[in-house]
C-alpha positions in Angstrom: 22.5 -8.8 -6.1 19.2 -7.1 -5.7 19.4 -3.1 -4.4 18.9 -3.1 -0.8 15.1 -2.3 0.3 13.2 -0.5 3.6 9.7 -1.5 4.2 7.7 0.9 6.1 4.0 0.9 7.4 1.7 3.7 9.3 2.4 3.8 12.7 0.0 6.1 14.5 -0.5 8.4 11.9 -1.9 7.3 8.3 0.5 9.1 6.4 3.9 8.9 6.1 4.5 5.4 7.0 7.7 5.6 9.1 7.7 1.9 11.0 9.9 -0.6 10.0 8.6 -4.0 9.6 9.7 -7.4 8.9 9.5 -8.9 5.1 8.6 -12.4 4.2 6.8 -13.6 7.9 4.5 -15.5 9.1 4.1 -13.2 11.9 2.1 -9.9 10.6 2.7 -6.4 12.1 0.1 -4.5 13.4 -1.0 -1.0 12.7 -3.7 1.8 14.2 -4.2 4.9 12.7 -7.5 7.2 12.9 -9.1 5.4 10.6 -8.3 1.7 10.5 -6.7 -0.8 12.7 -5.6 -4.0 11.3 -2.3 -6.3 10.3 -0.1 -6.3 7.2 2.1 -8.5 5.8 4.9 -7.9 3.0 5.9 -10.4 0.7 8.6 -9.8 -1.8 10.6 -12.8 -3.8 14.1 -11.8 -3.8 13.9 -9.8 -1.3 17.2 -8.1 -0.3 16.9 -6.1 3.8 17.9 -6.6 7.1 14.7 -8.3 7.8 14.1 -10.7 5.0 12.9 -14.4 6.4 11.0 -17.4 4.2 9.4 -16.2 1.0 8.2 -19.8 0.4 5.6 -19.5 3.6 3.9 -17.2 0.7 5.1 -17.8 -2.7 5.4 -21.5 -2.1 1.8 -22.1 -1.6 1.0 -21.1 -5.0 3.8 -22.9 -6.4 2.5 -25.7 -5.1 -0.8 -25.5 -6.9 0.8 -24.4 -10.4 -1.0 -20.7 -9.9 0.6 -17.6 -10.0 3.8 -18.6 -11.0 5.0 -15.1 -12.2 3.9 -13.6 -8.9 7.0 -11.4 -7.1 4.9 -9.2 -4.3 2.3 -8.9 -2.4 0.5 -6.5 -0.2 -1.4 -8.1 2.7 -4.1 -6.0 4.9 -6.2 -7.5 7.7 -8.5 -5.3 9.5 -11.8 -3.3 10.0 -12.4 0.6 9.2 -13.5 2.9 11.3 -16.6 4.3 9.3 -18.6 3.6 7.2 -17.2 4.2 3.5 -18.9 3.6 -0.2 -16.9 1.1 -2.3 -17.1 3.9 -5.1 -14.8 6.0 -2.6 -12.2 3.8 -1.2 -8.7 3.9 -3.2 -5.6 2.3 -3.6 -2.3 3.2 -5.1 0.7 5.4 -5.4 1.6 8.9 -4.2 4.8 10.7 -4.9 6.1 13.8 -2.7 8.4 14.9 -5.5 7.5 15.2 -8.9 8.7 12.6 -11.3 8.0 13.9 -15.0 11.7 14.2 -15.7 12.6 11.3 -14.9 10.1 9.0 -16.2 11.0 6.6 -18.8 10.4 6.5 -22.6 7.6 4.2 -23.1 5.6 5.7 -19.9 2.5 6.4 -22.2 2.8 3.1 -23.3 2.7 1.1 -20.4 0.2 3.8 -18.7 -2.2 2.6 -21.5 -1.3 -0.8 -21.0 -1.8 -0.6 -17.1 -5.1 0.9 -17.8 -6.3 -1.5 -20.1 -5.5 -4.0 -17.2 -7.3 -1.6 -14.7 -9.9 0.1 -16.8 -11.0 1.9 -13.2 -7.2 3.3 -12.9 -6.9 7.5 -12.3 -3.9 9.1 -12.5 -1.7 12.0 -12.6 1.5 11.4 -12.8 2.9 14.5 -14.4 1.6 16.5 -11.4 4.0 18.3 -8.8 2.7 15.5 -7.0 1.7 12.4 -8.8 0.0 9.8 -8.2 -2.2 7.0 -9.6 -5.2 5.2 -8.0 -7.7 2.6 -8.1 -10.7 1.3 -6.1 -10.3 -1.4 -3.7 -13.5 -3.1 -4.8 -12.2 -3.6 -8.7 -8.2 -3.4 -8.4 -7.6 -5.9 -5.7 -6.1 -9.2 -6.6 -7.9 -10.6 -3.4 -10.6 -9.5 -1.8 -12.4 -11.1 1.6 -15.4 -9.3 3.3 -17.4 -10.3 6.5 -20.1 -8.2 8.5 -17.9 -9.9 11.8 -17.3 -13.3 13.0 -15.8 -14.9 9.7 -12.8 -15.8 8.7 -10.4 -12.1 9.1 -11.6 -12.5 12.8 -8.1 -14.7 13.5 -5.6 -12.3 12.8 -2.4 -15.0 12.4 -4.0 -17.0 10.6 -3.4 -18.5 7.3 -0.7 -16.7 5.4 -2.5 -16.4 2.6 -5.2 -14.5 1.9 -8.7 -16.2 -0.4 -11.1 -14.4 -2.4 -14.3 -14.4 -0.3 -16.4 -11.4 -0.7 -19.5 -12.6 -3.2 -22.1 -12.9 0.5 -21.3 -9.7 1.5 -22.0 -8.1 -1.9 -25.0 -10.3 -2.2 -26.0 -9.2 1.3 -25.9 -5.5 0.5 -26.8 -5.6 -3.1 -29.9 -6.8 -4.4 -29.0 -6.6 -8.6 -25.8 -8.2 -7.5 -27.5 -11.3 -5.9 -29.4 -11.8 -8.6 -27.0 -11.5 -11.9 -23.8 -12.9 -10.0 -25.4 -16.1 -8.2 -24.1 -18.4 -10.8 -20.9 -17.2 -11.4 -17.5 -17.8 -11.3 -17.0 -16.2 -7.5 -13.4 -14.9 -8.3 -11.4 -12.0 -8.8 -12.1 -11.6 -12.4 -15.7 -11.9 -12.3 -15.1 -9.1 -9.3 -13.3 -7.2 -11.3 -15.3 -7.2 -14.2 -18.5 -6.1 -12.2 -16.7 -3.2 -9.8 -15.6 -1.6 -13.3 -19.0 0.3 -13.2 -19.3 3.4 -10.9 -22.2 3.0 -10.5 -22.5 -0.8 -9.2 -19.4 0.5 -6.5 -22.2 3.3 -5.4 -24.3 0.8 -4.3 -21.6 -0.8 -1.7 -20.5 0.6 1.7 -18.4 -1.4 3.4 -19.7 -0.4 7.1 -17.6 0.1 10.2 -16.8 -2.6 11.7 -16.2 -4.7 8.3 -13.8 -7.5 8.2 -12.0 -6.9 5.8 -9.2 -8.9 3.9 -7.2 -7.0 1.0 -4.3 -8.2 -0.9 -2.0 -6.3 -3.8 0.4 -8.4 -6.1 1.3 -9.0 -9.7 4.2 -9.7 -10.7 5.5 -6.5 -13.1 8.3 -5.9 -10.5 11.4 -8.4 -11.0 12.9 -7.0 -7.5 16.3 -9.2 -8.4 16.9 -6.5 -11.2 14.2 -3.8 -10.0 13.1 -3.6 -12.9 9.1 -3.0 -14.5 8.7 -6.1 -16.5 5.4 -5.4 -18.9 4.2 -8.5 -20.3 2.4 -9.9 -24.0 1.4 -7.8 -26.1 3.7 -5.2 -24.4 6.9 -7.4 -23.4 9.1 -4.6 -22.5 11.7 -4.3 -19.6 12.3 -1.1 -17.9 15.2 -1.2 -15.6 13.8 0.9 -12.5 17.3 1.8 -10.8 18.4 3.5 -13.8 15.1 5.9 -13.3 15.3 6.0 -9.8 14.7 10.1 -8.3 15.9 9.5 -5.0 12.0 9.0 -3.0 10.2 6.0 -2.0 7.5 4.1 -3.4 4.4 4.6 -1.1 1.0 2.5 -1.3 -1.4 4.4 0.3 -5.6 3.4 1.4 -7.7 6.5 1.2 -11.0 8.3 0.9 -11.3 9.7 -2.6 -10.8 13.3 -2.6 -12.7 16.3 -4.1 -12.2 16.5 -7.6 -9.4 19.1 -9.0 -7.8 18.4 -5.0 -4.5 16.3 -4.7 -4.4 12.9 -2.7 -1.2 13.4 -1.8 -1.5 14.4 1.5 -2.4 13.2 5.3 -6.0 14.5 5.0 -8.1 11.5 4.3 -5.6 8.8 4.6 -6.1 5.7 6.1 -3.2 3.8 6.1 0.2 3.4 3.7 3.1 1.5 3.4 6.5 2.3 1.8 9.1 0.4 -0.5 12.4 2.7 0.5 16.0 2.0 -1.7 18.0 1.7 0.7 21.2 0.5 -1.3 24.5 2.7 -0.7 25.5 1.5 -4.1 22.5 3.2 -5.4 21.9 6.1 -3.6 25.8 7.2 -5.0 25.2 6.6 -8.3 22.1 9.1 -7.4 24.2 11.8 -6.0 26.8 11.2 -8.6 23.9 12.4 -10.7 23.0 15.4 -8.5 20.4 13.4 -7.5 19.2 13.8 -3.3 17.4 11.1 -1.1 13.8 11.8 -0.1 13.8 9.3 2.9 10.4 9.0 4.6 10.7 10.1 8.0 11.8 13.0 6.3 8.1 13.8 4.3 6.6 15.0 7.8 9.4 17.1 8.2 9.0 18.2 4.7 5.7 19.2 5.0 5.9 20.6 8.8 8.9 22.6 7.6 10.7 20.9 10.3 14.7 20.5 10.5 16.5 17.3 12.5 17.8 19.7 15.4 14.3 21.2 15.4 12.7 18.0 16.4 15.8 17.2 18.9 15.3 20.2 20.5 11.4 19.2 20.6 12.4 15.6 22.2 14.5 17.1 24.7 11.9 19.7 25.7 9.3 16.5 26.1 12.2 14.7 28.1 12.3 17.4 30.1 8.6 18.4 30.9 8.5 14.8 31.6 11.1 14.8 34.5 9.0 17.7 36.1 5.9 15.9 35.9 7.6 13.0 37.6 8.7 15.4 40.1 5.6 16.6 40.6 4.1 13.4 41.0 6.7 12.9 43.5 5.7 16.1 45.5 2.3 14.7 45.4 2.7 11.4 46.8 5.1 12.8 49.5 
């Protein structure tokens, strides 16, 4: 059976993402932070949690039409910004609150090249204290919508999958783009292919306000067997669990930071989202090991400094000024 997993998204705060939400639904969640409001929906084949539902609302629609067929996730963001940001600027990725250099597989090197040869826009540090590995949205996406307001993202239940619709805005807001890109393939390649240039992504900026649609997903993860599964010419299998630290796997949307400072951390965050082991099976095996659980409503404590009785100690001071302002609200209106 496949190890037990907690999906988390922002909730409030861009970083940590600490709310629980549902896997494999028709029905997105919805999330506000500082700086972007939106919905997001999980999709995971195989998925093993309490809140698992109907992979095929997702997954089945390709199989339907012979595409993707290898596909086993998929991140799905609908929402607008809250500033304006240049498409040379706006990341996706990983971040890790523990470092991970001892524990990373032989063949890491290997399939970092590999991923980069994939991604050719794809920074990284991942023998940092803090790794972490990044992309930006406008050439790592596998889908990629964009509207200047009343298209399509405007429903936010809509159809559960997302479609590549982004060539008018860049045609809108890019003259050299217009011209060379008007008679071809609209698609995520053809995306891809142009975004790889920093330069070109300069010349974006997705404005507040911008509807936009964003979706992750390959299918390297086999999340029956958690395991990395790195295709031709590669074609190796890395079984994840037996690598496993203890800490979460967190996406995160960001603002790229100054060079030589980390992105792991709340500063510049927009949103994130977490893909937590949650299996009991696992997490001995861990601490058979030595290993310890990073779970992620403990990162804020972590970097707060923060203990459990601390913050009940905190709740029941709120409970409490709470019951005198409702006393004094009670004076008032006496």
């Amino acid at each position: 059976m496949a190890p037990k997993l907690h999906i988390t998204v922002s909730d409030g705060s861009s970083y940590p993402p600490t709310r629980s939400i549902q896997v494999n639904t028709a029905k997105s969640t919805h999330i506000k932070t500082p700086g972007f409001e939106g919905e997001v929906r999980v999709w995971i084949k195989g998925f093993n949690g309490d809140e698992g539902d109907d992979e095929e609302l997702y997954f089945g629609h390709y199989k339907e039409r012979g595409e993707k067929r290898d596909l086993t996730y998929a991140i799905s963001i609908r929402g607008t910004f809250n500033e304006d940001l240049n498409g040379d600027d706006l990341l996706f990725g990983n971040v890790f609150e523990r470092p991970i250099k001892d524990h990373l597989p032989w063949g890491t090197s290997v399939a970092m090249r590999f991923t980069s040869y994939i991604d050719p826009t794809l920074i990284h540090d991942v023998y940092a204290d803090k790794p972490w590995a990044m992309s930006p949205v406008l050439s790592c996406m596998s889908v990629l919508s964009l509207s200047s307001g009343g298209g399509q993202q405007s429903s936010k239940n809509q159809d559960v999958v997302l479609h590549e619709d982004s060539w008018k805005y860049f045609q809108s807001h890019d003259e050299e783009f217009a011209e060379k890109e008007e008679d071809k393939p609209q698609d995520r390649l053809e995306r891809q292919k142009w975004f790889s240039s920093q330069e070109r992504r300069e010349r974006i900026v997705l404005t507040k306000g911008t509807e936009v649609g964003m979706e992750f997903s390959n299918g390297l993860v086999d999340f029956s067997k958690l395991s990395l599964n790195l295709p031709h010419p590669i074609s190796m299998q890395i079984p994840l669990l037996q690598y496993w630290d203890g800490q979460p796997v967190i996406y995160v949307c960001r603002k790229r930071t100054p060079s030589g400072k980390s992105p792991v951390s709340s500063e510049g965050m927009l949103f994130s989202i977490s893909f937590e082991i949650v299996d009991e099976e696992a997490i001995e095996n861990l601490e058979a090991k030595g290993g310890s659980v990073l779970a992620v409503k403990d990162i804020g404590k972590q970097a707060t400094g923060k203990k459990d009785d601390e913050d009940d100690k905190e709740e029941e001071e709120e409970e409490e000024g709470e019951f005198h302002d409702a006393e004094g609200i009670s004076d008032d209106v006496d």
